[in-house]
C-alpha positions in Angstrom: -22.7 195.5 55.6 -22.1 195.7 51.7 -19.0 196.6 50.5 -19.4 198.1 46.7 -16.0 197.4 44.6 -15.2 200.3 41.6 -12.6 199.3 40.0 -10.1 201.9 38.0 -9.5 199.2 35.6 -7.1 198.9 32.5 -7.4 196.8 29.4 -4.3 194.7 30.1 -3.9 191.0 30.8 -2.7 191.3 34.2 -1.0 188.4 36.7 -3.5 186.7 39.2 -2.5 186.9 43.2 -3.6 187.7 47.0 -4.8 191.5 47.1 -2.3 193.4 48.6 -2.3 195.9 51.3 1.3 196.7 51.8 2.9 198.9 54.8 6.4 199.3 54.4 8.8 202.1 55.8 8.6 206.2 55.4 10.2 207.5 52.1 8.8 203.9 49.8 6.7 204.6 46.8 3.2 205.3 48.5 -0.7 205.2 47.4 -3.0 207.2 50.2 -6.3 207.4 50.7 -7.6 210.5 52.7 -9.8 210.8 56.1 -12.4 213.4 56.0 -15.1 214.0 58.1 -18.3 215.1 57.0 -22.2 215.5 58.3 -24.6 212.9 57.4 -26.4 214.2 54.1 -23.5 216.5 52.5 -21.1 215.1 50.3 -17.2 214.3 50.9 -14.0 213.6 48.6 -11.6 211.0 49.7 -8.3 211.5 48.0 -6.1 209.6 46.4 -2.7 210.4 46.0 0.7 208.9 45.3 3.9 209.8 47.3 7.7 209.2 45.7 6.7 207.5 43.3 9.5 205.2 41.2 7.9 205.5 37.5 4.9 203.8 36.4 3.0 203.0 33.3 0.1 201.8 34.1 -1.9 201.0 37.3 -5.5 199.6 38.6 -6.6 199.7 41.5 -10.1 198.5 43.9 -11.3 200.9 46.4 -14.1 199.6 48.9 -16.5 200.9 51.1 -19.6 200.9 53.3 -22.5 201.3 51.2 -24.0 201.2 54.1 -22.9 204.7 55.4 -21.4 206.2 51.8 -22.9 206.5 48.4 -20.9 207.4 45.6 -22.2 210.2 44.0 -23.1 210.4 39.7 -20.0 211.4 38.4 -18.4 211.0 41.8 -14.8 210.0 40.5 -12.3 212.9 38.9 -9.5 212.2 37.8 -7.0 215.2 38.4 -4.4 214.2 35.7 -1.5 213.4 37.1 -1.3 210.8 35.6 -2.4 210.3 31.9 -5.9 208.6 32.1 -9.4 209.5 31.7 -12.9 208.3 33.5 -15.4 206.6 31.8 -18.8 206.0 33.1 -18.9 201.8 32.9 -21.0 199.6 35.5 -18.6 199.2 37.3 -16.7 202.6 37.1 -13.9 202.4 35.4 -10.5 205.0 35.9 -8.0 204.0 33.4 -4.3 205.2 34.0 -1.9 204.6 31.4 1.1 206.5 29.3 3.5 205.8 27.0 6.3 207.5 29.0 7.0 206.9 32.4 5.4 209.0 35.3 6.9 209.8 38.3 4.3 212.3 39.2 3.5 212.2 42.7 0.2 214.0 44.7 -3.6 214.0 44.3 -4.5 211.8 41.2 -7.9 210.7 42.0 -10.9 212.8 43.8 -14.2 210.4 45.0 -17.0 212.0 46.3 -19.1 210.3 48.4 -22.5 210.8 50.0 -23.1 210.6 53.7 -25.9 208.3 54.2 -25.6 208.0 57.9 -23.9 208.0 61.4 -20.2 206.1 61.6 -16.7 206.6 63.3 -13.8 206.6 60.5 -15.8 204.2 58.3 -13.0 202.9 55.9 -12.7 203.5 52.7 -9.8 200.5 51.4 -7.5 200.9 48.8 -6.4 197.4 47.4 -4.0 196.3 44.6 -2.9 192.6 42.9 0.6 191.8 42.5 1.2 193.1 38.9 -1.6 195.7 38.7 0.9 198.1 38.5 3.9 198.8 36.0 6.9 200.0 35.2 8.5 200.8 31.9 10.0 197.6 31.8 6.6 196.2 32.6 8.2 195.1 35.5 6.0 195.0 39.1 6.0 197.7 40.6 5.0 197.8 44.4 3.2 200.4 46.6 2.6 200.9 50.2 -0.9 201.4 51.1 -3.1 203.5 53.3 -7.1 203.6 53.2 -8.6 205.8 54.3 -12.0 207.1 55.9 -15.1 208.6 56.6 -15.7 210.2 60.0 -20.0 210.7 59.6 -21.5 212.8 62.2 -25.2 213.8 62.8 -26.1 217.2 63.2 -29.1 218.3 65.5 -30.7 220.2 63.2 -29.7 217.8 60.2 -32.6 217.3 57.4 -33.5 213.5 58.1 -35.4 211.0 56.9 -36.3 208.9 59.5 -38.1 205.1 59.1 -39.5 203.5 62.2 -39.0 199.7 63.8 -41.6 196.9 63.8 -41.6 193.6 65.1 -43.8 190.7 64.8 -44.1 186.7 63.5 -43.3 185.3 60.7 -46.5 185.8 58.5 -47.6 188.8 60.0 -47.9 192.2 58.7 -46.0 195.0 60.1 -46.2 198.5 59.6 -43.2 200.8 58.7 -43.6 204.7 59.1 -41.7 206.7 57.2 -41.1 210.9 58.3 -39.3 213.9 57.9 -38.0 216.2 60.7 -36.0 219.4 60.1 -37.2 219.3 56.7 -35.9 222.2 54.9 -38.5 223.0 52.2 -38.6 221.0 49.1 -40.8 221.3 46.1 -40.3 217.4 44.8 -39.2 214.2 46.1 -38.3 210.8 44.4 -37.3 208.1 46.9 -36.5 204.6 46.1 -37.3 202.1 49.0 -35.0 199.4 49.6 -35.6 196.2 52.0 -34.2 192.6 51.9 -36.8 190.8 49.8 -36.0 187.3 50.5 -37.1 188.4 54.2 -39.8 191.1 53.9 -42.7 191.5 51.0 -44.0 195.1 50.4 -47.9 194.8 50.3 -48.6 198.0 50.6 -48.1 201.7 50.9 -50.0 204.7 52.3 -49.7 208.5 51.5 -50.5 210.8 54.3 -51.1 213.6 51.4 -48.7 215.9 53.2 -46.2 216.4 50.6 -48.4 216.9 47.5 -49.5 214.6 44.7 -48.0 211.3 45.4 -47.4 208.7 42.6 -47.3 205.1 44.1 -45.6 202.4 42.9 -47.9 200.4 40.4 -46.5 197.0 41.6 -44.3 195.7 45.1 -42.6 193.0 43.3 -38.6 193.5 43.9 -37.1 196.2 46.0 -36.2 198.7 45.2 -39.4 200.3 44.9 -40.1 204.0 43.9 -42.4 206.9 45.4 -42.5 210.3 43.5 -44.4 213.3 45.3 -44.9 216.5 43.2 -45.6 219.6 44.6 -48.5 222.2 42.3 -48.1 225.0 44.9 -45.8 228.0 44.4 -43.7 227.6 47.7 -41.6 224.4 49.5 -43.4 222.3 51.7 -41.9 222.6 55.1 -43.7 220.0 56.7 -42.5 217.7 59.1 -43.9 214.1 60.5 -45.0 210.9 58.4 -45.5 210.8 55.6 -46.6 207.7 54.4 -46.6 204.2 56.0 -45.1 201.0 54.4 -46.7 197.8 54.9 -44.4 194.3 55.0 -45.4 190.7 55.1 -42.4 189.1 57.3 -41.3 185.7 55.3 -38.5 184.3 57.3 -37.5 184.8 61.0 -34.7 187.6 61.5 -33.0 189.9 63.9 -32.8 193.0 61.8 -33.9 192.9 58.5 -33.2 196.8 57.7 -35.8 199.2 55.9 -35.0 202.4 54.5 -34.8 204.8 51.2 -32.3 206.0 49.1 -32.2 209.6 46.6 -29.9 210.5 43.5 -28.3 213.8 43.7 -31.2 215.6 42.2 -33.9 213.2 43.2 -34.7 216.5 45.5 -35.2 219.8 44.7 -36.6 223.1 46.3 -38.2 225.9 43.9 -35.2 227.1 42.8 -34.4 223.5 41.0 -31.5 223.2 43.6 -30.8 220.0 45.7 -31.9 219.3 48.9 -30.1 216.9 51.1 -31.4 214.8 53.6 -29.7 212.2 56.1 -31.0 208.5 56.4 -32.1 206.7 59.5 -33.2 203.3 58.4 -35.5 201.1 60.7 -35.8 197.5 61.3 -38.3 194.5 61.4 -37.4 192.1 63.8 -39.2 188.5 64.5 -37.7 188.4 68.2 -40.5 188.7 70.8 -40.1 189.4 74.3 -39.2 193.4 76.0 -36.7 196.0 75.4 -34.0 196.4 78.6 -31.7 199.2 78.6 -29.6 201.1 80.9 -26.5 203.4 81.0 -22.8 202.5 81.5 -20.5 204.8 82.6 -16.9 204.4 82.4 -13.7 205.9 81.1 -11.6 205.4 77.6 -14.7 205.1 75.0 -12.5 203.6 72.9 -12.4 199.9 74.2 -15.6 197.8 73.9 -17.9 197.3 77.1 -20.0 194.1 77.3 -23.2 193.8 79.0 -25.1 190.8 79.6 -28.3 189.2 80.8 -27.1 185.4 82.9 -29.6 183.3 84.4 -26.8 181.1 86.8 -23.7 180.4 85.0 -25.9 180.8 81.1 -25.5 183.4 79.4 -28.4 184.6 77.6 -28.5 187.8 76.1 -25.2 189.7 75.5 -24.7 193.2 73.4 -21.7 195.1 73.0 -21.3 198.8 73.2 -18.8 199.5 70.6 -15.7 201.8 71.4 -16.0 205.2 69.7 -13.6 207.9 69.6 -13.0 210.2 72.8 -11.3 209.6 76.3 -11.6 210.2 79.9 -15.0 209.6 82.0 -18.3 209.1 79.2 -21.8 207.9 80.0 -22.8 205.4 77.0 -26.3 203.7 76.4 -26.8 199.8 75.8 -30.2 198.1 75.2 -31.5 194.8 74.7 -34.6 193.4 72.4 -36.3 190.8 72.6 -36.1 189.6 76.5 -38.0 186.4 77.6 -39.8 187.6 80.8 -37.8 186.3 84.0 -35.1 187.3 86.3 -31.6 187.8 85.3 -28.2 189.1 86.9 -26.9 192.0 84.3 -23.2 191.5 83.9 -21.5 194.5 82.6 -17.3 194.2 81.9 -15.1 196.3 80.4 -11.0 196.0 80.3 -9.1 197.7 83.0 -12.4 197.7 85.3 -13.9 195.9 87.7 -17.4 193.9 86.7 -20.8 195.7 87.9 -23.4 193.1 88.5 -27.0 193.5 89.4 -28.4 190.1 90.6 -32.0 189.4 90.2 -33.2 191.9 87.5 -36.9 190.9 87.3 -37.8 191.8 83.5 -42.1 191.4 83.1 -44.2 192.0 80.1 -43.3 195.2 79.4 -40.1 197.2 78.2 -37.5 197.7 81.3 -35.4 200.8 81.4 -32.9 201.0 84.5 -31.9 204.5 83.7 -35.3 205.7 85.3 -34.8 203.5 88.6 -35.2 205.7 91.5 -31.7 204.1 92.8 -28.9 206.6 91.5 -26.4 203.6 91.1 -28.7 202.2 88.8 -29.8 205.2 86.9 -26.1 205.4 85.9 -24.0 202.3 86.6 -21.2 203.0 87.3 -17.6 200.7 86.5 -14.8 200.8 89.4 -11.5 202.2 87.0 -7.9 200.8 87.2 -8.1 197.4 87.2 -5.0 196.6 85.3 -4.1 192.9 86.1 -7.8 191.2 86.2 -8.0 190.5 89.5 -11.0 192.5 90.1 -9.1 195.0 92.3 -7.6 198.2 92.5 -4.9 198.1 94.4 -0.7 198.7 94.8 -0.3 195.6 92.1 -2.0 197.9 89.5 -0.6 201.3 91.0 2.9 199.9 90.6 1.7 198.8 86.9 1.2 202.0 85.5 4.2 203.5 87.3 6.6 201.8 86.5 8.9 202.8 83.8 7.8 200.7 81.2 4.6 202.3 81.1 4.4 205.7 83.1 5.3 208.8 80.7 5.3 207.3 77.5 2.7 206.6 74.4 0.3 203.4 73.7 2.0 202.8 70.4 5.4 202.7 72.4 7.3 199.2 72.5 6.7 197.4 75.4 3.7 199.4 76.7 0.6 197.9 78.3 -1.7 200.1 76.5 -4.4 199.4 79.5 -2.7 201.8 81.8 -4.3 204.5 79.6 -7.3 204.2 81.8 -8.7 208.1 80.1 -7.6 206.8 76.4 -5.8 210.2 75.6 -3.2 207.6 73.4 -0.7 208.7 76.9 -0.1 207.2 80.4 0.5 210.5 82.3 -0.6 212.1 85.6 -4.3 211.9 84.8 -4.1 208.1 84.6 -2.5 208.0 87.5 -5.1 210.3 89.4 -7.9 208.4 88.2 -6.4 204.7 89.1 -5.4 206.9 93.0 -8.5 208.4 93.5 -10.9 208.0 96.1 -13.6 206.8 93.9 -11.8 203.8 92.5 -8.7 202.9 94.9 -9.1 200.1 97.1 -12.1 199.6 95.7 -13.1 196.0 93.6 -16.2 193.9 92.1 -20.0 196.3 92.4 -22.4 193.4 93.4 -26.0 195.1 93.7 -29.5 193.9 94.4 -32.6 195.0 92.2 
């Protein structure tokens, strides 16, 4: 993950300290940062705003953010002024906010818009100040509460995307990376750059399908980022869809997943009428790891905690991934895999809080991928984890029933004092009724561990 600092920066010596993220109580001076939700490929603003403010002078402040999932756009920071300041377009960018008078202006002094690049869940965007980067008209310190915000990125089906596949091989080896379009729009030209981790992978070549038009390859593979240009003679968009042109790496070091995958300026694509054309980014990977793909499907309730799936062999554990919590609640079906499995038999471990553990002894993983959701057994085509286990004891029973009952749970909010925020078993944020039928019903009382065979 990079996180890419622009700082709104003034000219004046200011005092040295710890960053500060400050919460303090409703009705203190404030800075906020917006959420927004947006679909991978179109571009956001976060806000910025200030709420009862005390007076200030003068102010800087860093905002961060995934650069991963968000790019800022050219001119992506307005100011809206509030406060006296203008932008000026310095590497880093630079928002200066100063006045001769104090201001006590309060709302929306700062716009950022950001490009989607792909897929997150409230991917933050952190506001973050030193002690004396703000100041009064006394030039005294003045101090702010703080709340980042984020960027909720979701994928539609029909989203334009540019899509690069995985490889895998040894050190030394070249691999070959594909790169395609699907639900292209139409587009007349198209400049990419490709990006890639060159202390682990060497570009040594690149192919052009000749779908897209004239193609102008890059004279040399030196240093990433490297940059493709296709131009387009005809009189209409070009519509198609599939590769279109394959990248091929040397791998230098051993690594997991050294990421692949292109980046576009604002008008780095344009359709026949000169307008943009936005497309969303799946990156792929090269990975050294050898061995087999297994995967599977978990279902459980409350996406939002973590489940943890594991390959043992006896008491060793060998392979572990995490399936991250995501937003949602009650009963969801969620996908897990595994790369790079040494053939040989394993028992797959699969925990998650408030249920019991599902274990399938003696998974016998061979030469080739493994994929348990097409098992002809239904309980593995789905496993399935026994809900309500509240104390740990591998269980469902009275002990846990009396746990979310009682008063210090039953009826009242997670964020409530005192609550056990595991008696949420649907993660609604409430411990109500449909807790409690969940943790009483047939399916999971009086229930316990799932041991099964392969």
């Amino acid at each position: 993950m990079v996180a890419v600092l622009l700082r709104f920066g003034l000219t004046f010596l200011l005092c040295l300290g710890a960053a500060y993220m400050v919460h303090g109580e409703t009705g203190a001076p404030a800075i906020k940062a917006s959420d927004v939700t947006g679909e991978v490929g179109e571009i956001v603003e976060v806000e910025i705003s200030l709420e009862d403010n005390p007076g200030i002078v003068f102010m800087q402040l860093e905002v961060s953010y995934d650069a991963d999932v968000l790019r800022l756009t050219e001119g992506g920071i307005t100011d809206t002024g509030r406060i006296s300041g203008s932008a000026h377009n310095h590497n880093p960018l630079i928002l200066s906010w100063n006045t001769l008078n104090e201001n006590k202006n309060n709302g929306v002094i700062a716009k950022i818009a950001f490009e989607i690049l792909k897929e997150a869940d409230a991917s933050p965007v952190s506001i973050t100040y030193e002690p004396g980067d703000i100041r009064g008209f006394d030039l005294d310190k003045v101090y702010f509460q703080v709340k980042s915000g984020s960027v909720t990125a979701k994928i539609h089906e029909d989203r334009p995307t540019i899509s690069l596949s995985n490889a895998r091989g040894g050190v030394g080896d070249t691999v070959d990376v594909t790169v395609g379009l699907k639900d292209n729009p139409g587009f007349a030209g198209m400049r990419l750059s490709i990006e890639y981790d060159s202390a682990e992978l060497e570009l040594v070549g690149f192919t052009d399908n000749g779908k897209l038009g004239q193609c102008l390859e890059p004279e040399n593979f030196e240093s990433a980022p490297v940059t493709v240009i296709w131009t387009n003679f005809l009189n209409e968009n070009i519509t198609y869809n599939g590769e279109i042109c394959v990248l091929q790496f040397k791998i230098l070091k051993e690594t997991e997943n050294s990421a692949v995958t292109v980046s576009y300026a604002t008008n780095d694509i344009l359709d026949m009428d000169l307008d943009s054309v936005h497309f969303g980014i799946e990156p792929g990977y090269v990975s050294t790891a050898s061995g087999v793909s297994v995967s599977g499907l978990v279902r459980t309730y409350n996406p939002n905690n973590a489940t943890i799936v594991e390959l043992r062999q006896g008491d060793e554990v060998m392979y572990t991934t995490t399936i991250e919590p995501e937003s949602g609640y009650d009963q969801v079906t969620q996908a897990f895999e595994f790369t790079g499995v040494a053939p040989g038999a394993y028992d797959l471990v699969i925990t998650k809080a408030a249920h019991t553990t599902f274990t399938v002894k003696n998974v016998a993983v061979g030469e080739e991928g493994l994929d348990l959701s097409e098992d002809l057994r239904e309980d593995l085509q789905v496993m399935t984890l026994i809900c309500g286990d509240l104390n740990g004891d591998e269980k469902v029973n009275s002990t846990d029933l009396n746990m979310l009952w009682s008063d210090a749970n039953y009826g009242k909010s997670i964020n409530a004092a005192g609550v056990n925020p595991l008696c949420d078993l649907d993660g609604s944020g409430n411990i109500n009724v449909s807790d409690l039928n969940i943790l009483w019903g047939d399916a999971n009382y009086g229930k316990g561990e799932v041991i099964i065979d392969y």
